[in-house]
N, C-alpha and C positions, 0 to 999 in steps of 0.2 A: 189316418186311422183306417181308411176304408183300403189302402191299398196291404194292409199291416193284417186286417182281418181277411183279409181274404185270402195272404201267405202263410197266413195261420193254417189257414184248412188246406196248404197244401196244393192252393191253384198256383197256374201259371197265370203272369198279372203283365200286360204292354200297355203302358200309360201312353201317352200322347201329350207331347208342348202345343204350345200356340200360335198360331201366327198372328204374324204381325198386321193389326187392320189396316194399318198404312201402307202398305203392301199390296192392296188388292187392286181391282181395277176401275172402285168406286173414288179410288183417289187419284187425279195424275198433279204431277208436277208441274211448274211452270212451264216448262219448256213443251211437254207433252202435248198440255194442252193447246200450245202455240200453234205444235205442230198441227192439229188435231182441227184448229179453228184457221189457220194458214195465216196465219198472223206474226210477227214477230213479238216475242216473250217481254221485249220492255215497253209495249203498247201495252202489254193486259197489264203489265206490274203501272204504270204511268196511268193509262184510265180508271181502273178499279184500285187501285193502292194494295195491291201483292207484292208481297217478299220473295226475294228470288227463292226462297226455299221451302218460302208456304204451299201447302196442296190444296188442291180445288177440288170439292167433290161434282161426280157428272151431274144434280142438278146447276153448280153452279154454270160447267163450261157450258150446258144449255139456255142458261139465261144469256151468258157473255154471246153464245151463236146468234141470240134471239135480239139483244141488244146491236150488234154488229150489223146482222140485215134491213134492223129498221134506223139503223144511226140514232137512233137517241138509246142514251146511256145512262146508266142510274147507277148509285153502289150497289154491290151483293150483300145482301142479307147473309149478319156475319156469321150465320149455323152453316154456310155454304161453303166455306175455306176454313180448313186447318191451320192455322197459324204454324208459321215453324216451330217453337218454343211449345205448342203443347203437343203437335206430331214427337216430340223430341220424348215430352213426359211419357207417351202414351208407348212408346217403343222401349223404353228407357225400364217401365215396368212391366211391361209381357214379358225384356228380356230379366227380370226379375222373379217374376213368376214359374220361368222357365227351368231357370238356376233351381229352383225352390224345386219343382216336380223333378229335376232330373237327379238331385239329391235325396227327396223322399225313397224315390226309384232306388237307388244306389243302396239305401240304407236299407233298407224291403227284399232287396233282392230282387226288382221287377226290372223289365227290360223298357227300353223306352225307345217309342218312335217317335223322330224328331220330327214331328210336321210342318212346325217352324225353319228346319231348313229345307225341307221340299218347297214352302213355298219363298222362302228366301232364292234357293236355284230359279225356281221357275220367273220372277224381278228382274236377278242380275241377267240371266241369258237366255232364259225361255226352258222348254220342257221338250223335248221330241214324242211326236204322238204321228204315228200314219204317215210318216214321210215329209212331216211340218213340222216349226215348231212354235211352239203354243208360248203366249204371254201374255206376260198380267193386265197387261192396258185392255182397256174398251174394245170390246170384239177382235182382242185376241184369242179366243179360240177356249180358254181355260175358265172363265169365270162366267155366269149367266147374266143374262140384260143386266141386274140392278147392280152387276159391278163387285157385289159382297160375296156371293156364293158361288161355288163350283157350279159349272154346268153337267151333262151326264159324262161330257169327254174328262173334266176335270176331275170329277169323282171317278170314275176310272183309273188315270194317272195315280191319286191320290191311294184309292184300293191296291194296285200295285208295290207299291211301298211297302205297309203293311206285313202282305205274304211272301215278299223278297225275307222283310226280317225274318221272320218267323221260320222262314225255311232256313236261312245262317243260322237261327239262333239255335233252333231245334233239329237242324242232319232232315229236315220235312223235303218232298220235295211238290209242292201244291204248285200248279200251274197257274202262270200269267197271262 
C-alpha cells in the first residue's frame, strides 16, 4: 500500500529485500567456529551435541572458548545455537519475503535494491573495500563487535550499492 501511494503522487520509490540473519557474523558454522576455537569441528559437534549444519551464535563460541580453557564442560544453553532445520525456516522465509517485496516493486513500478544479495556476495566471497577484502565472520572487517550490524566500513559498502543503482537507473551520475 505504502509503496502504491506513494507512486500515486508521482515519486520515485527503491525498496530494499533483506538479508538473511543467518548470514551475518553473529552466526558461524561449524566448521568456522572450529576454526576460530582451533579445534576440530567433530570435538565441538561430539562435546556439545551440534549438527554439522547447526550455527552457533558468538555467545555461544565464547562459552565453548571459556569451557575449552578451563576443561570442564557443560551443554550450551539452547537460545545459543541455531539449529539446522529452523536456520533453514528462517532463510526459507526472508527468501519469501523477499519474492513478496520484489513483486510489490514489479507491480508499483519501484526499483529494487537487492540487499539481500549484497549481503549474500559479501558470505559467499567477501566484499573488496581498501585493497582487502571484507567478510562476514567475526572480525571480518564488515559487520561491528555484536556480529548483527554493519560497522561504518560496512555501511559504507552497503551506501554504495544504493547510488550505483540509482545512477543505472536514472542516467545520475552521484559519486562513490
Amino acid at each position: 500500500r505504502i509503496v502504491g501511494q506513494l507512486r500515486a503522487n508521482f515519486a520515485e520509490v527503491i525498496v530494499a529485500t533483506i538479508p538473511d540473519p543467518t548470514g551475518t557474523a553473529y552466526f558461524s558454522p561449524v566448521a568456522a567456529a572450529a576454526a576460530v576455537l582451533r579445534q576440530p569441528a567433530s570435538l565441538l559437534q561430539e562435546t556439545w551435541g551440534i549438527g554439522p549444519d547447526d550455527l552457533l551464535s558468538q555467545p555461544a563460541v565464547r562459552d565453548m572458548s571459556f569451557q575449552l580453557l578451563s576443561g570442564s564442560f557443560e551443554p550450551l544453553a539452547a537460545a545459543r545455537v541455531l539449529r539446522a532445520g529452523d536456520a533453514a525456516r528462517i532463510r526459507e522465509r526472508v527468501r519469501a519475503w523477499n519474492t513478496e517485496i520484489a513483486g510489490v516493486a514489479r507491480e508499483r513500478g519501484a526499483v529494487v535494491f537487492d540487499l539481500a544479495a549484497l549481503f549474500s556476495r559479501l558470505r559467499s566471497g567477501g566484499l573488496p573495500a581498501a585493497g582487502r577484502t571484507l567478510s562476514a565472520d567475526a572480525f571480518g572487517g564488515f559487520f561491528s563487535l555484536d556480529g548483527l550490524h554493519p560497522g561504518a566500513t560496512g555501511h559504507a559498502l552497503i551506501a554504495n550499492d544504493p547510488i550505483a543503482l540509482v545512477n543505472r537507473t536514472y542516467q545520475t551520475n552521484y559519486g562513490l
